[in-house]
N, C-alpha and C positions, 0 to 999 in steps of 0.2 A: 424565328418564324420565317420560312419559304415565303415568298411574296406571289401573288398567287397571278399565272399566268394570262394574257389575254385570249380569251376565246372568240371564236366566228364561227357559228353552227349556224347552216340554212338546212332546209329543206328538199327534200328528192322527192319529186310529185312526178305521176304519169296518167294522163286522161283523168286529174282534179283526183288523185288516190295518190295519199303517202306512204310512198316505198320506203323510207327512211331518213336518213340525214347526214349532212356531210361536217366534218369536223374537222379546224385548222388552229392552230396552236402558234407562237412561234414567241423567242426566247428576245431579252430584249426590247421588245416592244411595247410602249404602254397600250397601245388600242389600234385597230385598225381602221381605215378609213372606208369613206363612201365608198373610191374604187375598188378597195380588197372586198367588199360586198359584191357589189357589182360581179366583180371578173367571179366572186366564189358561185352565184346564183345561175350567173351562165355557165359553169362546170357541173355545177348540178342539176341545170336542166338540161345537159347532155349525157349526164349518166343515168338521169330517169327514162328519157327518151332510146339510150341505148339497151334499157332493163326492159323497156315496155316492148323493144322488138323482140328483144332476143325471148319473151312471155309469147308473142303473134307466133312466132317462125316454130317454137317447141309445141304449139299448139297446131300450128295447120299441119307441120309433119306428121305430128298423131292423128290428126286425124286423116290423114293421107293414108294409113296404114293400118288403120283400126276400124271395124264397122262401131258405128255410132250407138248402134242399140246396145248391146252384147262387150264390146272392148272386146272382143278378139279380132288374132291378125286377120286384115281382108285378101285375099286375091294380090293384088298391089304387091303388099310386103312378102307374098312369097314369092312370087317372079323376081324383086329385088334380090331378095333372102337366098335363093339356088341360083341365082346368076351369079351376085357374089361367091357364093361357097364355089361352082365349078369353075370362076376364072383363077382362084387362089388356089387352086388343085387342095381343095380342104380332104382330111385324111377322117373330118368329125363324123360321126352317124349323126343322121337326120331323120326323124319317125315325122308321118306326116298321116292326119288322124283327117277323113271325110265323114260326116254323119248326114243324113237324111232322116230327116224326122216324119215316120211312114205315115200319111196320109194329113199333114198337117195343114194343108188348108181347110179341112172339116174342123180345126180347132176356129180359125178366127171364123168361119161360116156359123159356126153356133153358139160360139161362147163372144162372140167379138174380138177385134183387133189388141183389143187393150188386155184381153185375156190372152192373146197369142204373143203379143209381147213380152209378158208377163212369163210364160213359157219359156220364150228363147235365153232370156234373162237370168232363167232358172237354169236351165241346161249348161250354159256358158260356165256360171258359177261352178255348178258340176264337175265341168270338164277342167277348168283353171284349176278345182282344189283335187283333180286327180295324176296332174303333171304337175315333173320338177321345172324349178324358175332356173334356166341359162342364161348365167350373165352374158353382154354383149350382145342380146337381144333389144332393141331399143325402136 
């Protein structure tokens, strides 16, 4: 019979939400003590707090680059997007699709906003399941 190792499992919390948990093992040992706690709970509230930014930063980037209603790219991300491509002297083709939706404020003037919304939300879908996904678009 293997004699069964000691375990130290804490917690990874970020803004009172469990991320997961952290797991130490070690051979030899019968148990660990207060401090191996101690020192393990301040490593894992440094990896929750490193998981919770790096969740803020992947979000404010999208949304830096994405309009909010629709998730298509805004303005932003294509100034980015063709400044990078002309400094790398990229060799890719790049299609770049404008639409004006003919006389669309007669939609929210008579259907309301929430109906025009609704609209653009539509159109978007539309246009996303009419192009191919380029990786390295991000």
């Amino acid at each position: 019979m293997m004699a069964a190792l000691p375990v130290l499992v804490v917690p990874v919390t970020a803004a009172d939400r469990l991320l997961g948990v952290m797991r130490a093992s070690r051979n030899g040992v019968n148990r660990f003590s207060n401090e191996d706690l101690a020192v393990m709970q301040v490593l894992a509230d440094h990896v929750g707090m490193a998981l919770d930014h790096a969740r803020l930063y992947a979000e404010a980037r999208s949304m830096a680059i994405t309009d909010p209603l629709t998730g298509l790219y805004n303005r932003h991300f294509l100034d980015t997007f063709m400044g990078a491509q002309a400094n790398q002297g990229s060799d890719h083709s790049v299609a770049l699709l404008m639409i004006d939706l003919f006389e669309f404020k007669k939609v929210n003037d008579t259907w309301g906003h929430l109906q025009g919304d609704a609209l653009l939300q539509d159109t978007a879908r539309l246009l996303q399941g009419s192009v191919r996904s380029t990786s390295g678009w991000s």
